[in-house]
C-alpha positions as CSV (number, residue, x, y, z in Angstrom):
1,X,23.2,35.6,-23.7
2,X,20.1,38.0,-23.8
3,X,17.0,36.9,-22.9
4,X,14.4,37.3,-26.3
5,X,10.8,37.2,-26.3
6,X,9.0,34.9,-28.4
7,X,7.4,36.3,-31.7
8,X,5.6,33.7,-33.6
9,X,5.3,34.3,-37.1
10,X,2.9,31.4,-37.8
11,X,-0.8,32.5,-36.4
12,X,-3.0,30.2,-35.6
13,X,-7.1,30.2,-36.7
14,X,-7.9,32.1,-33.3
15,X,-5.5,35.1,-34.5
16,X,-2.8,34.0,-31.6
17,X,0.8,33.1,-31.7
18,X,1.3,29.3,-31.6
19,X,4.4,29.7,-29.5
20,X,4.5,31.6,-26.0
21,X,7.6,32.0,-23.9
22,X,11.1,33.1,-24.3
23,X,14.3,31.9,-24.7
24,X,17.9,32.9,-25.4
25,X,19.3,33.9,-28.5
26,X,21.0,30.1,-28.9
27,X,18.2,28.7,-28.1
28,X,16.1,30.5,-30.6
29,X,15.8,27.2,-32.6
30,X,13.5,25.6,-30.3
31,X,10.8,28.1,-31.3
32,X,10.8,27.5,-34.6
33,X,10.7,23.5,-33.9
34,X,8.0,23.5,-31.2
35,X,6.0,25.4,-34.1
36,X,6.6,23.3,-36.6
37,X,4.9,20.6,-34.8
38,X,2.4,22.8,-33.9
39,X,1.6,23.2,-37.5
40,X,1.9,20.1,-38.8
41,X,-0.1,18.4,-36.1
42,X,2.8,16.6,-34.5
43,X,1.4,17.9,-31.3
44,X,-1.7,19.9,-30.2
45,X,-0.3,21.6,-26.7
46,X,3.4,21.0,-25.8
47,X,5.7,22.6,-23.6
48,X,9.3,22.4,-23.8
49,X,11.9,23.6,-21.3
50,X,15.9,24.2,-21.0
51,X,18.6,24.8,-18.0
52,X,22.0,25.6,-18.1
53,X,23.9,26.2,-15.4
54,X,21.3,27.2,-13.5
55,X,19.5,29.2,-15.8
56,X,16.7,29.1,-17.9
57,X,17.8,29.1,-21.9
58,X,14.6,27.9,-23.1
59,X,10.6,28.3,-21.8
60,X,8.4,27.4,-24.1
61,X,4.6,26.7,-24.9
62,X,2.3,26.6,-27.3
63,X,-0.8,25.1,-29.1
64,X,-4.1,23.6,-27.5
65,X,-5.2,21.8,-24.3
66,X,-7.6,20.0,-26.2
67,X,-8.0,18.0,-28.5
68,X,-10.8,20.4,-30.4
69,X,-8.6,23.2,-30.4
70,X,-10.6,25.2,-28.7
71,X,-8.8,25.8,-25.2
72,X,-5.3,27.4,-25.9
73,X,-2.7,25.8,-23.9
74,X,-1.4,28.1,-21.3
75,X,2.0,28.8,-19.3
76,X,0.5,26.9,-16.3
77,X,-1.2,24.5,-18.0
78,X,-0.9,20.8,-16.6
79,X,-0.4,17.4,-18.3
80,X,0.4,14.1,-17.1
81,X,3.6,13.4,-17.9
82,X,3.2,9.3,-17.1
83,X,6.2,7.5,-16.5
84,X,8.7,10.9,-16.4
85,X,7.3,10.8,-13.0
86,X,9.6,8.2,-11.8
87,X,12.3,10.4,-12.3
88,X,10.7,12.0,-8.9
89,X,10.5,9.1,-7.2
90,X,14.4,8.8,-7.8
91,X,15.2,11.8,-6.8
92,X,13.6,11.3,-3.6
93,X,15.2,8.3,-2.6
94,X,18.5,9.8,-3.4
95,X,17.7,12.2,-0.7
96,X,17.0,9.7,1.3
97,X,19.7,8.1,1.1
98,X,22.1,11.2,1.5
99,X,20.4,11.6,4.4
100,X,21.1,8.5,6.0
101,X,17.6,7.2,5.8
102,X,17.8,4.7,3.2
103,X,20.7,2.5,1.6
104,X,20.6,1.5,-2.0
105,X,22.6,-1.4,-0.6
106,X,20.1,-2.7,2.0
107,X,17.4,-5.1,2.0
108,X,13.9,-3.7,1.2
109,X,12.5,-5.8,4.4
110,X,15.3,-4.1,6.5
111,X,12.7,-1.3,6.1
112,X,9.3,-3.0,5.3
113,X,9.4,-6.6,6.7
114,X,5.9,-7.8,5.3
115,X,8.3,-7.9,1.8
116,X,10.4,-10.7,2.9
117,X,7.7,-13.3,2.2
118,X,7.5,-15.6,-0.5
119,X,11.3,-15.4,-1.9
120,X,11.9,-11.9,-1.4
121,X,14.2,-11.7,1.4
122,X,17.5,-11.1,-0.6
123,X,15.8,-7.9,-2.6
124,X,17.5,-4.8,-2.3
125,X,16.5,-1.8,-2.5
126,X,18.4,-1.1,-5.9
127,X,16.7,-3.6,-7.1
128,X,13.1,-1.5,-6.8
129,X,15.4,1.3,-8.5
130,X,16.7,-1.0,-11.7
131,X,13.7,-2.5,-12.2
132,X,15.2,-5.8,-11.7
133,X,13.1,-7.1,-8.6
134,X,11.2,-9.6,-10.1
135,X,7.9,-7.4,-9.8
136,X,6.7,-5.7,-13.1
137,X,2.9,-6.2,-12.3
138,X,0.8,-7.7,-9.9
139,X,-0.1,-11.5,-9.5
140,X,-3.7,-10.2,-7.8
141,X,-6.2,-9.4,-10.4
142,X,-6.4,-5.5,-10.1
143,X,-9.0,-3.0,-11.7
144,X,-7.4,0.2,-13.0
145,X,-9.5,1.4,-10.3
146,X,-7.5,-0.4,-7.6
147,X,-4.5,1.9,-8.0
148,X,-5.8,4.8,-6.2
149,X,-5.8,2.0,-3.4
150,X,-2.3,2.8,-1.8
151,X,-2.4,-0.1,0.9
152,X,-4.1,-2.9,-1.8
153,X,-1.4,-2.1,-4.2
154,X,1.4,-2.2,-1.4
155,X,0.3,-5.4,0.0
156,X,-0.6,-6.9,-2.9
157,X,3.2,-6.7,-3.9
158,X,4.4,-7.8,-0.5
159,X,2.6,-10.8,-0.8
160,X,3.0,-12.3,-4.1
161,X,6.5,-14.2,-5.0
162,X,8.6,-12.2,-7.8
163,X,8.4,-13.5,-11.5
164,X,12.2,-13.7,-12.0
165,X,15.5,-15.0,-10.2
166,X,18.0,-12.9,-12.3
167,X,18.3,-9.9,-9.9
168,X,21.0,-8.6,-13.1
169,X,17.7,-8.7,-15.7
170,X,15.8,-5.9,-16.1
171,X,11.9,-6.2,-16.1
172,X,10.1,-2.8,-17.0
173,X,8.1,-1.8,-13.8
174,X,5.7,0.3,-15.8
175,X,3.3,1.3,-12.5
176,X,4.9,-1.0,-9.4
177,X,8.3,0.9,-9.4
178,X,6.4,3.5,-8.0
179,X,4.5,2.0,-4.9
180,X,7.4,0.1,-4.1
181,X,9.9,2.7,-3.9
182,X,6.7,5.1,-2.6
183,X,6.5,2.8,0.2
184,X,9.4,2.6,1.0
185,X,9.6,6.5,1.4
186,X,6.3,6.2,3.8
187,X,8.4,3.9,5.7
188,X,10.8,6.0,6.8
189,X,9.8,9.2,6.5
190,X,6.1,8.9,7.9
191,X,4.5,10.5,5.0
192,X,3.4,10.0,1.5
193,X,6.1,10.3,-1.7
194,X,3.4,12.7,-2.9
195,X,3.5,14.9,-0.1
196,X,7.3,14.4,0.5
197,X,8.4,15.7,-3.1
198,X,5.7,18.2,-2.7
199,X,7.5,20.1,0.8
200,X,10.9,19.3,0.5
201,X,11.3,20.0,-3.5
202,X,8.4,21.5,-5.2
203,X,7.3,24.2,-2.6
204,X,11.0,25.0,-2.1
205,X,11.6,25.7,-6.0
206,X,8.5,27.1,-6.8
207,X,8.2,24.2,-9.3
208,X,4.4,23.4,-10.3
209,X,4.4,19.7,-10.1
210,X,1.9,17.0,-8.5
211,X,1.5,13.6,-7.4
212,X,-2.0,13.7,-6.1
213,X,-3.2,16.9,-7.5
214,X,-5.6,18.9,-5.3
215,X,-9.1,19.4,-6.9
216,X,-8.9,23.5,-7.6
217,X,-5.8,22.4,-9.8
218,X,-7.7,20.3,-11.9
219,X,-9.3,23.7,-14.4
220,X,-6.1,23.6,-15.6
221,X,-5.1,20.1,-16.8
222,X,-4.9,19.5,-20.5
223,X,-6.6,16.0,-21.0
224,X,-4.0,13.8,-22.6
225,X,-4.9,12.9,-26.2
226,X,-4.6,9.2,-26.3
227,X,-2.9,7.0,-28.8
228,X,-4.2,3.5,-29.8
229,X,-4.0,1.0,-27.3
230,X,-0.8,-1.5,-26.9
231,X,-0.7,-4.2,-28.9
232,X,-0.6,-7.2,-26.7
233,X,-1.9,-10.2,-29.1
234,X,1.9,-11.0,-29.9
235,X,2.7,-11.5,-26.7
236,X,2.2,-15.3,-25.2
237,X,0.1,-14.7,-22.2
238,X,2.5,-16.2,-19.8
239,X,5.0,-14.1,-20.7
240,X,6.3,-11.1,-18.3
241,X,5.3,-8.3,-20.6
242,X,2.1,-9.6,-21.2
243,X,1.3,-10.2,-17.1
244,X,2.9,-6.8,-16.5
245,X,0.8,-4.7,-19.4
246,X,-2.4,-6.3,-18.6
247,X,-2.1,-6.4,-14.4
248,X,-3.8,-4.3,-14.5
249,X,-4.7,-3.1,-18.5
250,X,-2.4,0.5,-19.3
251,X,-5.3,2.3,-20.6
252,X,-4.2,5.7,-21.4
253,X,-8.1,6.7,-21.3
254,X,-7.9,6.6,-16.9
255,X,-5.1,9.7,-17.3
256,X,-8.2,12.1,-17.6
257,X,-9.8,11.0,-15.0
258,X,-10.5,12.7,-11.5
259,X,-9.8,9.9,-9.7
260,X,-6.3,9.1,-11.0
261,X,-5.0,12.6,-11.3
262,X,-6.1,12.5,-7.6
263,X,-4.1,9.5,-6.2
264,X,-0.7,9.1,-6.0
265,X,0.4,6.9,-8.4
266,X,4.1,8.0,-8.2
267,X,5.4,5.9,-11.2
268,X,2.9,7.2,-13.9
269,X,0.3,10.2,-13.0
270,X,2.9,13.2,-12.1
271,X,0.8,16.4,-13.4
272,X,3.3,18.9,-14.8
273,X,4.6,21.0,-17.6
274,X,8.3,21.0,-19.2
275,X,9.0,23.7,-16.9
276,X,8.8,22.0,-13.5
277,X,10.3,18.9,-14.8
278,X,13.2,20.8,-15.3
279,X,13.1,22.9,-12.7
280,X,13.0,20.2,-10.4
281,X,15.3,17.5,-12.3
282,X,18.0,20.4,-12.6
283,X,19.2,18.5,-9.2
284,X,20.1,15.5,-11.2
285,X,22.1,17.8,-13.8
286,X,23.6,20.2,-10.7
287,X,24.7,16.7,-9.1
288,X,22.7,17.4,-6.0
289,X,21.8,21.4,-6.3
290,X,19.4,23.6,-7.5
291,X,18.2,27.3,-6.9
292,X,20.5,27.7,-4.0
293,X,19.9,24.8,-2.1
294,X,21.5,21.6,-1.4
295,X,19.3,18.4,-1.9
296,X,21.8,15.6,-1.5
297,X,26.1,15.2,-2.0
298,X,27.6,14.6,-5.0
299,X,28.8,11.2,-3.7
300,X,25.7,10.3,-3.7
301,X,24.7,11.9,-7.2
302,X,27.4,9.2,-9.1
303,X,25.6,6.7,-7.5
304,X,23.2,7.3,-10.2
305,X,25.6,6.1,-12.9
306,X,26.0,2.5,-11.1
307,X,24.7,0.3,-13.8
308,X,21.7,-1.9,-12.3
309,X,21.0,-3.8,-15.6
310,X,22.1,-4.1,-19.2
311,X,20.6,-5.8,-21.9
312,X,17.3,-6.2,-23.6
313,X,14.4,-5.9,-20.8
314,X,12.0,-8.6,-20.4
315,X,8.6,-5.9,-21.1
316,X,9.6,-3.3,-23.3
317,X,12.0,-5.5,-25.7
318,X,14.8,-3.0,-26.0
319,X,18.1,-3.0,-24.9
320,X,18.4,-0.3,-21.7
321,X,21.1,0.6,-19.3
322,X,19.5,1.5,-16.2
323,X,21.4,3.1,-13.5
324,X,20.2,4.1,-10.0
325,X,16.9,4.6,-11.5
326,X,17.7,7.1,-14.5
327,X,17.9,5.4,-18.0
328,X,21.8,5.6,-18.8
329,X,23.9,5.7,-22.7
330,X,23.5,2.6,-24.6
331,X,23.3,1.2,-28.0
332,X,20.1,2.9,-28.9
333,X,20.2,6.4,-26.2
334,X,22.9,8.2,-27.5
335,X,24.2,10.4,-24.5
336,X,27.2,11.4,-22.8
337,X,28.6,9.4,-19.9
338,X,27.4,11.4,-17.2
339,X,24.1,12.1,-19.1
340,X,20.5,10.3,-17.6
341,X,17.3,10.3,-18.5
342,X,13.5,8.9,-18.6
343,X,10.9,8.7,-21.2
344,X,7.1,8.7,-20.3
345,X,4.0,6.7,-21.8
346,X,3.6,8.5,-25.3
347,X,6.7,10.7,-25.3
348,X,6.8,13.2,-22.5
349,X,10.8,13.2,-21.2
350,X,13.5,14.6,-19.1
351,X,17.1,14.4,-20.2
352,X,20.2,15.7,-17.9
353,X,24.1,15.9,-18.2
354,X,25.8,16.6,-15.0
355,X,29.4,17.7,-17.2
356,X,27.2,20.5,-19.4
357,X,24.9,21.0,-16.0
358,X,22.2,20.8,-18.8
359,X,18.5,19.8,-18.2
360,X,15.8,19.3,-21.5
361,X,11.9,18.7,-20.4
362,X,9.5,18.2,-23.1
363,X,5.8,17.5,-22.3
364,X,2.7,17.6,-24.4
365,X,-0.8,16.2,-24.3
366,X,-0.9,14.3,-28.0
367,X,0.3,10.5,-27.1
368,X,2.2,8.5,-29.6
369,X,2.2,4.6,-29.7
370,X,4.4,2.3,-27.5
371,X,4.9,2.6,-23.7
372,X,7.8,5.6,-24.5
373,X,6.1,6.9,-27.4
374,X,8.3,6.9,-30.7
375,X,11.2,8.4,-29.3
376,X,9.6,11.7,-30.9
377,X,10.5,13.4,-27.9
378,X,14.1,12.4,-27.3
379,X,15.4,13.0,-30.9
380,X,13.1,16.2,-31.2
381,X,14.4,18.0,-28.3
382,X,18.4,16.2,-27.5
383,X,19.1,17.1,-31.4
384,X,17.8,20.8,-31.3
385,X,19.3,21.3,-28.0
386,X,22.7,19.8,-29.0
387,X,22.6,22.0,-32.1
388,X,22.4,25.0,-29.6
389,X,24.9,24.2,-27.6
390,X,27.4,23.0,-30.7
């Protein structure tokens, strides 16, 4: 297949093309539907990115890094890409783990014994990964503020008691899963998750992606454009979505802040583009490799399909098969067996299939409701991409 230019037939008021990149001549398709949106203001700025097999089908961006319209989104233009972040912090910990360092098996105070207390002795560290440890959210009253406080965050969650028994329930983690697996990483390996993924994966594929983004990066984020805040008032107020939406409140306004793109928050403010998602989550899809490198076993890539929980989770309300971290098929995510894959705050998302080696990023700055969006992004860019490949 032949590499192809884009050409964008729709200009936009400024004279440009909506759609930059280039893609292959079955991919082609993918222009035309990132410019449809475009146009019809289904997004403002999006980028949208495919592997196979190693190579790059699909590289694609277009449209506005503001909401105004006045700043055109550019190839290196950042975003956060909320919780498609976690995605990173599982691929760390499957390094880990390959590398002897963790054990998906072991107790989480094997490794940080201030966890133990208050109940939490028998938690394991697949638990942190399935979001099925009991801790969605934090018992101490936190300030949004607060999260760019790595130690008040970790202690705060080694401290309280977790909110469930059922250690086969799921719980969405929406910002803990982060800290807790982050810590867990800092444990072990002496340094931050932020800095970890940053020299032993980004810097070695070249991929532009950030948890904690250094201040002369910060020209070229594209502020997020927020949606309308969560509903909550259907929600009893003892119940564990309500305790983990509000602990503290998910304002999508802190994304454009300095502060937060500046912590590491490693379950929610990854700064990225479709491009280094992929780039990066191609491991998952290689089962282990990516641009000549080895980055964990393929034993310990099917470890990722080992179900964690199945059924309707306690925050979000839908049903989920979660694996080793990764969102697996069920009822309502229609993908292959060896397929994974996470959604972020609004719609950003990161699909793989280890049998097709096939990895489909897709993140843009114009949120929808609902804590994974409207599954916009999932049937927008699995259905083009399928039609490619069928």
């Amino acid at each position: 297949m032949s590499a192809i230019q884009v050409r964008s037939a729709s200009i936009g008021a400024e004279g440009v093309a909506l759609v930059h990149g280039s893609t292959t001549d079955r991919f082609g398709v993918l222009r035309d539907l990132l410019e449809e949106s475009l146009q019809c203001g289904g997004d403002v700025g999006a980028s949208l990115c495919v592997i196979s097999r190693g190579e790059v089908v699909a590289d694609l961006w277009g449209g506005h890094a503001d909401a105004a319209r006045t700043t055109p989104w550019e190839r290196d233009t950042l975003v956060n890409v909320w919780s498609t972040t976690k995605t990173m912090t599982f691929l760390v910990a499957l390094m880990l783990v390959d590398q002897g360092l963790l054990d998906f098996d072991a107790k989480v105070s094997r490794y940080w014994p201030e966890f133990a207390a208050h109940g939490k002795d028998d938690i394991e560290v697949r638990h942190l990964m399935g979001h099925t440890s009991g801790l969605s959210g934090w018992s101490a009253a936190l300030r949004d503020t607060d999260l760019a406080d790595w130690d008040l965050c970790t202690s705060a969650l080694a401290e309280q008691a977790p909110w469930w028994d059922d250690r086969t329930r799921s719980g969405y983690h929406a910002l803990t899963q982060g800290y807790l697996i982050g810590e867990l990483v800092r444990r072990v390996t002496g340094t931050t998750i932020g800095a970890y993924l940053k020299s032993e994966v980004a810097d070695v594929l070249d991929a532009d992606f950030h948890i904690g983004l250094a201040e002369a990066d910060e020209r070229r984020v594209s502020p997020v454009i927020t949606c309308p805040a969560i509903d909550l008032d259907s929600l009893a107020k003892d119940s564990i979505a309500y305790r983990t939406l509000t602990s503290p409140l998910l304002d999508p306004a802190m994304a454009n802040e300095r502060w937060f793109h500046a912590a590491e928050i490693p379950a929610a403010n990854g700064q990225g583009n479709a491009r280094s998602l992929a780039t990066i989550q191609q491991i998952i899809a290689n089962n282990g490799h990516a641009g000549g490198h080895r980055f964990f076993s393929e034993r310990t890539g099917g470890r990722i399909f080992e179900s964690q929980a199945h059924g309707i989770d306690q925050v979000l309300g839908i049903n989920l098969n979660i694996g080793m971290g990764y969102g697996l098929a069920s009822e309502n995510v229609p993908i292959g067996p060896r397929s994974c894959l996470w959604m972020g705050f609004g719609g950003a998302l990161i699909i793989m299939d280890q049998e097709l080696e096939l990895t489909v990023a897709y993140a843009m700055n114009k949120m929808r409701v609902g804590i994974v969006g409207d599954t916009r992004g999932f049937t927008y860019a699995l259905s083009a991409v399928m039609a490619a490949i069928g």
